[in-house]
PDB file of N, CA, C and O in Angstrom:
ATOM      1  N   UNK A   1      -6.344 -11.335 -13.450  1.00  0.00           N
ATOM      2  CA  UNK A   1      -5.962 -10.290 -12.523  1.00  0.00           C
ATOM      3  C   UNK A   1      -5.249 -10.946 -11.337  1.00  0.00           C
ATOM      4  O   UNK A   1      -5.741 -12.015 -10.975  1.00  0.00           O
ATOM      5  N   UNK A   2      -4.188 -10.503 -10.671  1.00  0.00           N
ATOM      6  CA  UNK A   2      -3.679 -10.920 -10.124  1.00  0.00           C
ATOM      7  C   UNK A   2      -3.552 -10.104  -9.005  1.00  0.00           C
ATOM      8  O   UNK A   2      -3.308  -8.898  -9.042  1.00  0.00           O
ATOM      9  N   UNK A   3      -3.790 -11.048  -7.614  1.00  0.00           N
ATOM     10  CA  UNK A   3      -3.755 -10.334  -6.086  1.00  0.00           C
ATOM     11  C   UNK A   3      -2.607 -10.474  -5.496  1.00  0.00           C
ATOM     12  O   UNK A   3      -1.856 -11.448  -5.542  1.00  0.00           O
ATOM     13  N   UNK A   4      -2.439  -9.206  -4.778  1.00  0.00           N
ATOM     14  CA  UNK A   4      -1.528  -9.767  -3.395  1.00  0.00           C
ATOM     15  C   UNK A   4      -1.723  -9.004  -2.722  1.00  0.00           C
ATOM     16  O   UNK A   4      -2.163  -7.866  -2.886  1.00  0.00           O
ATOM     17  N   UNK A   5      -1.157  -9.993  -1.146  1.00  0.00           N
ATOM     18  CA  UNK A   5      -1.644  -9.391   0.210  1.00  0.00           C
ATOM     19  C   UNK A   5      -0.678  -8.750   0.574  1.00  0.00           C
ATOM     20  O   UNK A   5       0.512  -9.059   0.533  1.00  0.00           O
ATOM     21  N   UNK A   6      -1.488  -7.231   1.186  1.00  0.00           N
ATOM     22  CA  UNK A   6      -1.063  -6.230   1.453  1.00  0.00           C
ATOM     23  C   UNK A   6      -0.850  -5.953   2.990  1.00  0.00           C
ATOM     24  O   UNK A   6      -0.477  -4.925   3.555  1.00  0.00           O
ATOM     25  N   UNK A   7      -1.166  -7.056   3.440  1.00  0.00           N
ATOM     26  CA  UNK A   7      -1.084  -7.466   5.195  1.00  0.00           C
ATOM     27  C   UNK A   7      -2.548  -7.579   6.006  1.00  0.00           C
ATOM     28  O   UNK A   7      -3.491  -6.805   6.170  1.00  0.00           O
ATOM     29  N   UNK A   8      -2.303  -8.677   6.343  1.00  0.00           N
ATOM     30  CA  UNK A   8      -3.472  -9.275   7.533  1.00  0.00           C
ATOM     31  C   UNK A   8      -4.788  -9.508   6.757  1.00  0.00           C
ATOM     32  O   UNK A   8      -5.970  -9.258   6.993  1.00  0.00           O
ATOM     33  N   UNK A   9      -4.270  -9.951   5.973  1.00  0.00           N
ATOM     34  CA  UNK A   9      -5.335 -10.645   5.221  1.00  0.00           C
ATOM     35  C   UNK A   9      -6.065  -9.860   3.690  1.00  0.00           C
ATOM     36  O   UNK A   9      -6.879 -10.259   2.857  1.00  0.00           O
ATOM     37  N   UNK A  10      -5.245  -8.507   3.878  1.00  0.00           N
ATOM     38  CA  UNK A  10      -6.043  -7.750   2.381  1.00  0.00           C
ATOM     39  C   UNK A  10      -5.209  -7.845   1.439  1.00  0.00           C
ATOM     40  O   UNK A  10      -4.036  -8.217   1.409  1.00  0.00           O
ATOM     41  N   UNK A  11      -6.334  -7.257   0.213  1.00  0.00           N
ATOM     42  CA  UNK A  11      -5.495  -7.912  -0.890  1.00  0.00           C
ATOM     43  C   UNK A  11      -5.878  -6.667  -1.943  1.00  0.00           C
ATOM     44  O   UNK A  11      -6.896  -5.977  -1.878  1.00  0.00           O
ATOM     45  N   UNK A  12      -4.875  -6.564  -2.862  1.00  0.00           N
ATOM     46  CA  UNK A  12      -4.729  -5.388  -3.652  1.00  0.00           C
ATOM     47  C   UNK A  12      -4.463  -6.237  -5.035  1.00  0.00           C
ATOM     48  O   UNK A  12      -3.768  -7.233  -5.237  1.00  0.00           O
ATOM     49  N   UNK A  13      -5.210  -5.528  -5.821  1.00  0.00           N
ATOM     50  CA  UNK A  13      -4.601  -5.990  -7.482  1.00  0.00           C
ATOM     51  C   UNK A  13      -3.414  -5.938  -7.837  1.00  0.00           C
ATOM     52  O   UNK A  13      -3.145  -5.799  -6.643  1.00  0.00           O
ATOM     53  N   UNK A  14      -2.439  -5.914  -8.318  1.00  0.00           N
ATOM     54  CA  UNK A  14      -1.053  -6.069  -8.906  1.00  0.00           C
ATOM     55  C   UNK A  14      -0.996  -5.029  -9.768  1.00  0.00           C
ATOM     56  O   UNK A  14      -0.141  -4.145  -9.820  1.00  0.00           O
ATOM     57  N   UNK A  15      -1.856  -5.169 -10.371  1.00  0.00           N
ATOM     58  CA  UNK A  15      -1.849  -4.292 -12.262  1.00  0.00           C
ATOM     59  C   UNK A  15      -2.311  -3.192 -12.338  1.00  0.00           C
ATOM     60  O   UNK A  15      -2.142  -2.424 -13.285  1.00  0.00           O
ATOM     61  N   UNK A  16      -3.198  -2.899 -10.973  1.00  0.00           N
ATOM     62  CA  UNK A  16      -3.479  -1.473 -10.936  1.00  0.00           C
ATOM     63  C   UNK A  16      -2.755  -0.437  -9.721  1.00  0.00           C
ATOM     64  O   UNK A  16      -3.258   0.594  -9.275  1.00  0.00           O
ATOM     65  N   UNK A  17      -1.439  -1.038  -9.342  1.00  0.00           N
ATOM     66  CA  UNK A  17      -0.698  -0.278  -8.561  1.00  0.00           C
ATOM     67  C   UNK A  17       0.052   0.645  -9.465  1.00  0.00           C
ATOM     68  O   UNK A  17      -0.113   0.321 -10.641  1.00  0.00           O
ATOM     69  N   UNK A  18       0.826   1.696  -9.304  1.00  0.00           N
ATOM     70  CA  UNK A  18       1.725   1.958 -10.090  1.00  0.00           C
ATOM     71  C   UNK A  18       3.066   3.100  -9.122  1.00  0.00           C
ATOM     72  O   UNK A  18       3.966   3.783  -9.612  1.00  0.00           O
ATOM     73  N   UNK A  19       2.615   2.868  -7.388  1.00  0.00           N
ATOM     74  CA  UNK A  19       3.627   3.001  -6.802  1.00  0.00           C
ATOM     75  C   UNK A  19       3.861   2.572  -5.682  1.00  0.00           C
ATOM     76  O   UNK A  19       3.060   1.693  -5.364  1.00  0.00           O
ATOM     77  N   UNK A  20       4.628   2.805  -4.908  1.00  0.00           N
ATOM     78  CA  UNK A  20       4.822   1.410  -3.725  1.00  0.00           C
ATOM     79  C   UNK A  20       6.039   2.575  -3.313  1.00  0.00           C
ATOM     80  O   UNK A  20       7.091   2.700  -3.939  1.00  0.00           O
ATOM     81  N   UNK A  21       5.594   3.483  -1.980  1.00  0.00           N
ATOM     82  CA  UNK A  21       6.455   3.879  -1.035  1.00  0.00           C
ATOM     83  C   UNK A  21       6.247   4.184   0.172  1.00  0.00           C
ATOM     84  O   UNK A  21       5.104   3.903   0.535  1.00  0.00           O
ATOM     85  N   UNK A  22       6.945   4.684   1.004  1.00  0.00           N
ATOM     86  CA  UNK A  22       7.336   5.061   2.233  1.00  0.00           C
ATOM     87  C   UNK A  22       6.473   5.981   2.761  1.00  0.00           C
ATOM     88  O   UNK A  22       6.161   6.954   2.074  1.00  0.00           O
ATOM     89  N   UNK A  23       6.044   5.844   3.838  1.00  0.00           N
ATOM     90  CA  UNK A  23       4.781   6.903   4.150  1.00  0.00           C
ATOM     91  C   UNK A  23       5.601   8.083   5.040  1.00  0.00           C
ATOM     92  O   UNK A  23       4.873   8.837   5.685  1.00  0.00           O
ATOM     93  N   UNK A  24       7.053   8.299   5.123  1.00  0.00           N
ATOM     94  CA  UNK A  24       7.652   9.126   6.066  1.00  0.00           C
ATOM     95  C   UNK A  24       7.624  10.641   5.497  1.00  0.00           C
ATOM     96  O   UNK A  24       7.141  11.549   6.174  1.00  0.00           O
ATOM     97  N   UNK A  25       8.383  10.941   3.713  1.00  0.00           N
ATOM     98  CA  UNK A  25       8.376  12.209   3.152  1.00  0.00           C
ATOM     99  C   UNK A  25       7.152  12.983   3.372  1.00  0.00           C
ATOM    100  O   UNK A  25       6.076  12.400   3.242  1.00  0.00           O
ATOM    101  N   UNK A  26       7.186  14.454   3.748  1.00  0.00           N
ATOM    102  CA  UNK A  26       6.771  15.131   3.758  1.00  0.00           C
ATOM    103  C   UNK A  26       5.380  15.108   2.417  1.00  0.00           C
ATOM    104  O   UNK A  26       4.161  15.070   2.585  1.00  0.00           O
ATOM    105  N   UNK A  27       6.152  15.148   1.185  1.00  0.00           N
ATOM    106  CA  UNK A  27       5.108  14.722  -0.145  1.00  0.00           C
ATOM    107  C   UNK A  27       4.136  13.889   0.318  1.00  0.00           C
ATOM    108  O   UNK A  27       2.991  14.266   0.568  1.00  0.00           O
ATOM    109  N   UNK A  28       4.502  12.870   0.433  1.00  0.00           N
ATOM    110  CA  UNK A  28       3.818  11.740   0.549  1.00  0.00           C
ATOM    111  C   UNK A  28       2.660  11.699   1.231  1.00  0.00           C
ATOM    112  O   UNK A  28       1.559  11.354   0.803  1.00  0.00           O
ATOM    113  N   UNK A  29       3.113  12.266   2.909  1.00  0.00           N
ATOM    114  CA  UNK A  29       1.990  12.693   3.929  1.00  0.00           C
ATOM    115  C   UNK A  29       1.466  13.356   3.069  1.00  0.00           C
ATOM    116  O   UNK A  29       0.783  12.580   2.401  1.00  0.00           O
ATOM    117  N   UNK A  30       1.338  14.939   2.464  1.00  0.00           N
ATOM    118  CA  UNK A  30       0.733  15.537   1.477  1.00  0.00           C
ATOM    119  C   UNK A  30      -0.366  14.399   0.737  1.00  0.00           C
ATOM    120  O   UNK A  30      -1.553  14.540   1.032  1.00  0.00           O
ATOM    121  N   UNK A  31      -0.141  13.737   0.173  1.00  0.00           N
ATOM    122  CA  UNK A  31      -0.746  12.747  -1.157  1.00  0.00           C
ATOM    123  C   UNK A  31      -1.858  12.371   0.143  1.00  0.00           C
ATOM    124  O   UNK A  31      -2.813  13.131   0.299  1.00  0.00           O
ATOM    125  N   UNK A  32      -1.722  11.392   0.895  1.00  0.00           N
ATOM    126  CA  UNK A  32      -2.131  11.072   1.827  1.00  0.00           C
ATOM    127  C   UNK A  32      -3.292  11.322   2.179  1.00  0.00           C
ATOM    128  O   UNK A  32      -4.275  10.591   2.060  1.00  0.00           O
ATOM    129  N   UNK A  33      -3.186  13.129   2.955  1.00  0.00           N
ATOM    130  CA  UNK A  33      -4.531  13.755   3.638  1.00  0.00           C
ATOM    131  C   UNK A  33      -4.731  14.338   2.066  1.00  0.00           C
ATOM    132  O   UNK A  33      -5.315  15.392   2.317  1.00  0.00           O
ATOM    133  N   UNK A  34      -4.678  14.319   1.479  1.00  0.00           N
ATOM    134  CA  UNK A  34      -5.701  15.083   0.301  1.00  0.00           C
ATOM    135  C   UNK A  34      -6.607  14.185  -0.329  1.00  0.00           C
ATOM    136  O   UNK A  34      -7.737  14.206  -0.818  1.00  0.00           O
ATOM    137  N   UNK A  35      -5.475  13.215  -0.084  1.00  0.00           N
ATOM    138  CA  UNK A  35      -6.496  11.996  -0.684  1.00  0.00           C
ATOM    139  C   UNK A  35      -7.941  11.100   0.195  1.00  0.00           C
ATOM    140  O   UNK A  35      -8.958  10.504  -0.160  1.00  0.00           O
ATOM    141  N   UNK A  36      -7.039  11.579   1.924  1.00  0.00           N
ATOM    142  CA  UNK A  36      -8.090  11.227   2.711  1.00  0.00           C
ATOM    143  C   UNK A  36      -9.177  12.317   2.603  1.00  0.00           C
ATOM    144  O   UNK A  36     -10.298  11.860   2.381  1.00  0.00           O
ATOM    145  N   UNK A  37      -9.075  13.878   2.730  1.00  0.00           N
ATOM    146  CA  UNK A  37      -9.850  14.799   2.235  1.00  0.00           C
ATOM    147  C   UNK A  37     -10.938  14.166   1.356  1.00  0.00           C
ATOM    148  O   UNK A  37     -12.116  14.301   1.688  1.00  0.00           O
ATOM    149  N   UNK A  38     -10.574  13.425   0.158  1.00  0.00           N
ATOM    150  CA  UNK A  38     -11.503  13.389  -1.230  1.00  0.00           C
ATOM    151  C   UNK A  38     -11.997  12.082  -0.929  1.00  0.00           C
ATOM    152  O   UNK A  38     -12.613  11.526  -1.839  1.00  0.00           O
ATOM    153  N   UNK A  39     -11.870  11.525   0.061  1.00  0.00           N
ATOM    154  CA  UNK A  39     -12.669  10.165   0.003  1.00  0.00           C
ATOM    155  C   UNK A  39     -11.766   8.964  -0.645  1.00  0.00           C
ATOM    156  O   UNK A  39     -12.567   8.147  -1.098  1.00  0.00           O
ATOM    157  N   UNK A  40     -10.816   8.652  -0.807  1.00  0.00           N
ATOM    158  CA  UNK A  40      -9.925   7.860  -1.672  1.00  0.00           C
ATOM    159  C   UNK A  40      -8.981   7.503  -1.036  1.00  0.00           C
ATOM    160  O   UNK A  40      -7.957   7.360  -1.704  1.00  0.00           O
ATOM    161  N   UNK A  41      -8.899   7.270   0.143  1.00  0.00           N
ATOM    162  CA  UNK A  41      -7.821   6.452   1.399  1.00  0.00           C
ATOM    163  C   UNK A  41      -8.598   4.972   1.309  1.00  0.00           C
ATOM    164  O   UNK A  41      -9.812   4.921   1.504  1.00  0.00           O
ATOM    165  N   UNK A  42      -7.781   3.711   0.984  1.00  0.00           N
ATOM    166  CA  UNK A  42      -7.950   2.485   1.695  1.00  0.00           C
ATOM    167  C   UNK A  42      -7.460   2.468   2.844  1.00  0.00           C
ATOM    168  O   UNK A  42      -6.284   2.182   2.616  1.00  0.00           O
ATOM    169  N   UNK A  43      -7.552   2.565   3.768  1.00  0.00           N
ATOM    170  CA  UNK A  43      -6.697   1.918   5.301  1.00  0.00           C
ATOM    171  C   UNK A  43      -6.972   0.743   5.629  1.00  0.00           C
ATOM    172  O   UNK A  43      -7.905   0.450   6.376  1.00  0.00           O
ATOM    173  N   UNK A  44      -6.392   0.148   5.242  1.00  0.00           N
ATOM    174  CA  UNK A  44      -5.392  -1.596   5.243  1.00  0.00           C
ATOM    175  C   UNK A  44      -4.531  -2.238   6.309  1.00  0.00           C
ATOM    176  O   UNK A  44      -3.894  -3.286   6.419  1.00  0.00           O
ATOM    177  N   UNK A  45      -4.803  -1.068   7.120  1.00  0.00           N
ATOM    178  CA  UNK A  45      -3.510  -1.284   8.204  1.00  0.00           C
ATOM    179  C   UNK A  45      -4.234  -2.031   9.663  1.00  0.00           C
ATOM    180  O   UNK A  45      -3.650  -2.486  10.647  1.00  0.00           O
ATOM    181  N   UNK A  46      -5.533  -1.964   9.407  1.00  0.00           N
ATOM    182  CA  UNK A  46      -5.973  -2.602  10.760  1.00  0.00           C
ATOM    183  C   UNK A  46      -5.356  -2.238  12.006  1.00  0.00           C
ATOM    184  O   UNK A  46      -4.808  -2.905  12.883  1.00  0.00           O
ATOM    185  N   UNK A  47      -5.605  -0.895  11.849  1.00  0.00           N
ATOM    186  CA  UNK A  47      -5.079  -0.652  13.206  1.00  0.00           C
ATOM    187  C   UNK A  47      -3.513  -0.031  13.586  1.00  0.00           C
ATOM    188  O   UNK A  47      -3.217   0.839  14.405  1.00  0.00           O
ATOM    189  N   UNK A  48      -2.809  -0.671  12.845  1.00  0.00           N
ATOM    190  CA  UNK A  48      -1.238  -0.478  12.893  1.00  0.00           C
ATOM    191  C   UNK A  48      -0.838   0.520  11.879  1.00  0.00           C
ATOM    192  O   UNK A  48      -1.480   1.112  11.012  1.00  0.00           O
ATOM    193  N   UNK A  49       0.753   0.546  12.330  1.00  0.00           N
ATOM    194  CA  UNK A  49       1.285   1.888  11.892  1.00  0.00           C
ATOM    195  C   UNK A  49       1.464   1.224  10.239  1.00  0.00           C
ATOM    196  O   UNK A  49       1.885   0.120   9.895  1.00  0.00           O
ATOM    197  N   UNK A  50       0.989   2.321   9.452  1.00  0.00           N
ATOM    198  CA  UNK A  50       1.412   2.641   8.216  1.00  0.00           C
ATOM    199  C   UNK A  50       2.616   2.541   7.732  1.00  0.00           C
ATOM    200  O   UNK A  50       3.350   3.508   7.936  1.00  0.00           O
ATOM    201  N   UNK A  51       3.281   1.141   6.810  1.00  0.00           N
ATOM    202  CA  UNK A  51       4.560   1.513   6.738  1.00  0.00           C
ATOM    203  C   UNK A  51       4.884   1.399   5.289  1.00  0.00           C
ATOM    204  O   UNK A  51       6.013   1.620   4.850  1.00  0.00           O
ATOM    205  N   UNK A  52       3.711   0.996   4.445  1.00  0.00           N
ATOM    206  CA  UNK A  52       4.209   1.580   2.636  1.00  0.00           C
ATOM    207  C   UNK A  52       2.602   2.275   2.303  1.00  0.00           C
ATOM    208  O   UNK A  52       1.569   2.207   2.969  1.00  0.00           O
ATOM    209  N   UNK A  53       2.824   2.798   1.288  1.00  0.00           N
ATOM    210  CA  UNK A  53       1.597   3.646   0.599  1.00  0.00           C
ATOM    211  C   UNK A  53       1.541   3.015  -0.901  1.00  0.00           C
ATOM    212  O   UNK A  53       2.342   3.063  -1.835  1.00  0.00           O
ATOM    213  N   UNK A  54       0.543   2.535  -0.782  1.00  0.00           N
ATOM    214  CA  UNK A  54       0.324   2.174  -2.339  1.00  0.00           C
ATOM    215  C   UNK A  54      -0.753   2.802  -2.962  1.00  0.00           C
ATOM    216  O   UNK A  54      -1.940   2.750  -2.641  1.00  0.00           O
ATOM    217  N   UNK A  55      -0.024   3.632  -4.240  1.00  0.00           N
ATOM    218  CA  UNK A  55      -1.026   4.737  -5.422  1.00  0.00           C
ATOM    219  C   UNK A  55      -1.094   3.434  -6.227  1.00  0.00           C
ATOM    220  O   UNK A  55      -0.338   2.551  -6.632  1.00  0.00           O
ATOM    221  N   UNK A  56      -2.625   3.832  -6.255  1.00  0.00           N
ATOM    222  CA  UNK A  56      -3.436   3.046  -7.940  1.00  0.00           C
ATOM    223  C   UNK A  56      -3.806   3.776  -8.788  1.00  0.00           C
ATOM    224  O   UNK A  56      -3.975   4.978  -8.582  1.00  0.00           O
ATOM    225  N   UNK A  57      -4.072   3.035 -10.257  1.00  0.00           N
ATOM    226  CA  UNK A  57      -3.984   4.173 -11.398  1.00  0.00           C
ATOM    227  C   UNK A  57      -5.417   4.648 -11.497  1.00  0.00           C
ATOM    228  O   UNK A  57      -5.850   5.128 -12.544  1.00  0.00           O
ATOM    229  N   UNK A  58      -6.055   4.531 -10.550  1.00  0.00           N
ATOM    230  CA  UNK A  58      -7.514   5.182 -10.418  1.00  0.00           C
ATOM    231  C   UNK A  58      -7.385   6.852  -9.112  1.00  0.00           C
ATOM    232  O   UNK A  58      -8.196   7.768  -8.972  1.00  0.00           O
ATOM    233  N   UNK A  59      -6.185   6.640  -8.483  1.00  0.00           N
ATOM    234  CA  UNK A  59      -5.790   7.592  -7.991  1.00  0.00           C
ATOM    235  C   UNK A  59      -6.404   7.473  -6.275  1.00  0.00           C
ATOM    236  O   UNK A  59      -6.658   8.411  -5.520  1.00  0.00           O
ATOM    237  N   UNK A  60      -6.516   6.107  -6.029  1.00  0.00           N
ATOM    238  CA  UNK A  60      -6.807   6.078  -4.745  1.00  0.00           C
ATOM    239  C   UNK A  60      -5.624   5.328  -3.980  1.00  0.00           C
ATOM    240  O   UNK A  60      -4.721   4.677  -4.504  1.00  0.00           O
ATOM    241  N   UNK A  61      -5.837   5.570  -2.588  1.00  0.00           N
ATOM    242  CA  UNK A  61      -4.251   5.341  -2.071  1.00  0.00           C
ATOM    243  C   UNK A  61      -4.185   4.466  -1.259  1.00  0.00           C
ATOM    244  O   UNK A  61      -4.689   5.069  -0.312  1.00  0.00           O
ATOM    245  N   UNK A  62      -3.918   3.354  -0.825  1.00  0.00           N
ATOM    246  CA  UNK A  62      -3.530   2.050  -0.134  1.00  0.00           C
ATOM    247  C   UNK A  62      -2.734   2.095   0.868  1.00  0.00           C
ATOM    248  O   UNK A  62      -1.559   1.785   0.673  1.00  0.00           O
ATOM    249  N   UNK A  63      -3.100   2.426   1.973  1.00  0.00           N
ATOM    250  CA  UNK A  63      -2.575   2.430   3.196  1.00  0.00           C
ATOM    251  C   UNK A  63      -1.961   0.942   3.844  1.00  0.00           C
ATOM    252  O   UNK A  63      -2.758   0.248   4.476  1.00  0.00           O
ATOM    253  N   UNK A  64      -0.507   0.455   3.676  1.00  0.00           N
ATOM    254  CA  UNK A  64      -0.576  -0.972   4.117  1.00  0.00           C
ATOM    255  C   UNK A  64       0.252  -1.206   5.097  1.00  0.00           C
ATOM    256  O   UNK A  64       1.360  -0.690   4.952  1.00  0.00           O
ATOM    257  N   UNK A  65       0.068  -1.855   6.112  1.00  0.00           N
ATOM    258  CA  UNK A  65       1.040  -2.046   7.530  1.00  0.00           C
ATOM    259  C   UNK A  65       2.732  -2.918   6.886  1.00  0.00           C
ATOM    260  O   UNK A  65       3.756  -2.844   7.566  1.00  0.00           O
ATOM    261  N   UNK A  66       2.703  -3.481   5.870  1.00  0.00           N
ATOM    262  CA  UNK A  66       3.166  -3.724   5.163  1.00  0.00           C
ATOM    263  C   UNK A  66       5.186  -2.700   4.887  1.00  0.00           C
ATOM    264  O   UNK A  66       5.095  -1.517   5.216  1.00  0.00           O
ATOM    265  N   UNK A  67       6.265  -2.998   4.523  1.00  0.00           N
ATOM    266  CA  UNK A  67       7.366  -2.422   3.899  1.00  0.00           C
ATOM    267  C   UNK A  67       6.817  -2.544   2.607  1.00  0.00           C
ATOM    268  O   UNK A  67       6.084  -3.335   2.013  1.00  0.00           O
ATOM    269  N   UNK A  68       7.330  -1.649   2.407  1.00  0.00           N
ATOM    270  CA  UNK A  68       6.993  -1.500   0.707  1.00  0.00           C
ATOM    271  C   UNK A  68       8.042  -2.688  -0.252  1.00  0.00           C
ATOM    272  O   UNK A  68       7.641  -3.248  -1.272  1.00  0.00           O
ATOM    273  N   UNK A  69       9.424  -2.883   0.357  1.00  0.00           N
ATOM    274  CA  UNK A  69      10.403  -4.166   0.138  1.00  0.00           C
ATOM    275  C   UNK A  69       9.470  -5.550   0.045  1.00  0.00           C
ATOM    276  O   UNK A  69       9.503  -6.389  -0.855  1.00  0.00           O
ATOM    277  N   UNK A  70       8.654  -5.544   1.202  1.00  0.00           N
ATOM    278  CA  UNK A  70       7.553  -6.722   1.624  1.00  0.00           C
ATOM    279  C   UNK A  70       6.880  -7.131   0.180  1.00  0.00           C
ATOM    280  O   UNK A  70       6.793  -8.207  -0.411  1.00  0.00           O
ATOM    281  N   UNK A  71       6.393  -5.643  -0.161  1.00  0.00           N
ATOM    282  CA  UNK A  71       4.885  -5.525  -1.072  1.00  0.00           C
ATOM    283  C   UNK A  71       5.488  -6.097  -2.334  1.00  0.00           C
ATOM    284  O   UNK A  71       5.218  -7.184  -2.844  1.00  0.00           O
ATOM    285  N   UNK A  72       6.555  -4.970  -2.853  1.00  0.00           N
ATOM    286  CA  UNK A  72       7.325  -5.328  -3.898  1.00  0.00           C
ATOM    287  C   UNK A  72       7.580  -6.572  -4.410  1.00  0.00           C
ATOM    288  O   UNK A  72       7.506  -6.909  -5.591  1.00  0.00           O
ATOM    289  N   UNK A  73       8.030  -7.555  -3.012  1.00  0.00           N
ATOM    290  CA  UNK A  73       8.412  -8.996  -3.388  1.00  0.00           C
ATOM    291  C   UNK A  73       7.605  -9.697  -3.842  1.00  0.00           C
ATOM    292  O   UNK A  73       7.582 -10.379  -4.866  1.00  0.00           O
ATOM    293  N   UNK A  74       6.558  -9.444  -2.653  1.00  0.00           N
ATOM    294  CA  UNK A  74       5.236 -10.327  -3.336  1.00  0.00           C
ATOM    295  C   UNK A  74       4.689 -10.380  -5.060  1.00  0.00           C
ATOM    296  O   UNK A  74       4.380 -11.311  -5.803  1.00  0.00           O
ATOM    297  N   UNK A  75       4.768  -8.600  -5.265  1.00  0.00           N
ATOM    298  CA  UNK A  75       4.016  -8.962  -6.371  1.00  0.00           C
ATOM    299  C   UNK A  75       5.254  -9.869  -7.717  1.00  0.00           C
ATOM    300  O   UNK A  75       4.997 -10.445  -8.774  1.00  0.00           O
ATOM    301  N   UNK A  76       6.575  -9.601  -6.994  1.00  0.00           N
ATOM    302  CA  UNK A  76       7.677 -10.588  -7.750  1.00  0.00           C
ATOM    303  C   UNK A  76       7.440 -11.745  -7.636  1.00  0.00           C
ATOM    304  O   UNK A  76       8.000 -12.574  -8.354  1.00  0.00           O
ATOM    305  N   UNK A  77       6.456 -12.111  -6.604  1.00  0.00           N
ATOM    306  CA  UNK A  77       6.305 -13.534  -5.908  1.00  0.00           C
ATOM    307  C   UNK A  77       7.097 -13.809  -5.602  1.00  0.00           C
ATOM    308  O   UNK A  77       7.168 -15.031  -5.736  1.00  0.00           O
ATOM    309  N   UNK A  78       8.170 -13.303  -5.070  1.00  0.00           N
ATOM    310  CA  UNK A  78       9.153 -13.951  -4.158  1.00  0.00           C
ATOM    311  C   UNK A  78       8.161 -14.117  -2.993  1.00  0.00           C
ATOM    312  O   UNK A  78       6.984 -13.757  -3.040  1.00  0.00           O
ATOM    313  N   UNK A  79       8.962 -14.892  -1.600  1.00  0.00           N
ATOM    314  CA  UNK A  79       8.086 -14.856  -0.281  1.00  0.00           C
ATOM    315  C   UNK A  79       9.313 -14.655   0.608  1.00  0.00           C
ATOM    316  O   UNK A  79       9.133 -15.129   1.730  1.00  0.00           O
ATOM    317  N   UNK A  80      10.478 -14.102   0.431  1.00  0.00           N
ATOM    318  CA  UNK A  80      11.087 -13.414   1.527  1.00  0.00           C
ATOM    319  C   UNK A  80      10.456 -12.233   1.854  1.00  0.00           C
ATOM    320  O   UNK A  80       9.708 -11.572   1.134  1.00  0.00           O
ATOM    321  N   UNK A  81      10.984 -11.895   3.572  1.00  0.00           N
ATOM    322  CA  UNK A  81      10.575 -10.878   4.141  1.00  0.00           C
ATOM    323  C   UNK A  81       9.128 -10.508   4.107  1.00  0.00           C
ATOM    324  O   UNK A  81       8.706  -9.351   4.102  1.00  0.00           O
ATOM    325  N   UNK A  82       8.490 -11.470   4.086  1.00  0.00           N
ATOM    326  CA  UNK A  82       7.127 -11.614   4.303  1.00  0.00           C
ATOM    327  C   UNK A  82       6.716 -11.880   6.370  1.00  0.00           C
ATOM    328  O   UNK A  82       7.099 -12.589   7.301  1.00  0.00           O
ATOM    329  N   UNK A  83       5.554 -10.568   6.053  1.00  0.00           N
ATOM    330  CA  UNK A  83       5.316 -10.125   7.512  1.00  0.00           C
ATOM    331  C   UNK A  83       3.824 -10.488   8.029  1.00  0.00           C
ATOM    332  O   UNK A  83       2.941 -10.225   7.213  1.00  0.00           O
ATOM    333  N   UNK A  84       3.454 -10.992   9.124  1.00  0.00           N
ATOM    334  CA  UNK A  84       1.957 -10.663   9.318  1.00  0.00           C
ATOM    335  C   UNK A  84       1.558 -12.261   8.411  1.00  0.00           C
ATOM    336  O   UNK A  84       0.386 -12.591   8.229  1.00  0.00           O
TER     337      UNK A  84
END
């Protein structure tokens, strides 16, 4: 299984992501509080502004201070544009 950090030190599985976006769309906020509603928000952000959303295939949602460009790379293992 393979990790990567999702900023300031947390760490998310790789294999059980299956989206990586933008917390600005309207949808998205939607996904968000319903999911905070049901108990199934990680908040990852320590504090800071929310800047990708990561869905897992268990249907819980990954709040990461993180660009989603950031997240993406990592799990490419690239290490550009690496933040935090």
């Amino acid at each position: 299984m393979k990790f990567i950090n999702i900023g300031y030190g947390n760490m998310a599985a790789a294999n059980r992501l299956i989206a990586i976006v933008s917390p600005d769309a309207a949808p998205i906020r939607r996904l968000v509080q319903d999911a905070r509603d049901d108990g199934r928000v990680i908040d990852a952000t320590c504090g800071h502004k929310t800047r990708a959303v990561l869905v897992t295939d268990s249907e819980h949602v990954i709040l990461s201070p993180l660009l989603p460009e950031t997240v993406a790379a990592r799990i490419d293992g690239k290490t550009e544009g690496e933040d935090s």
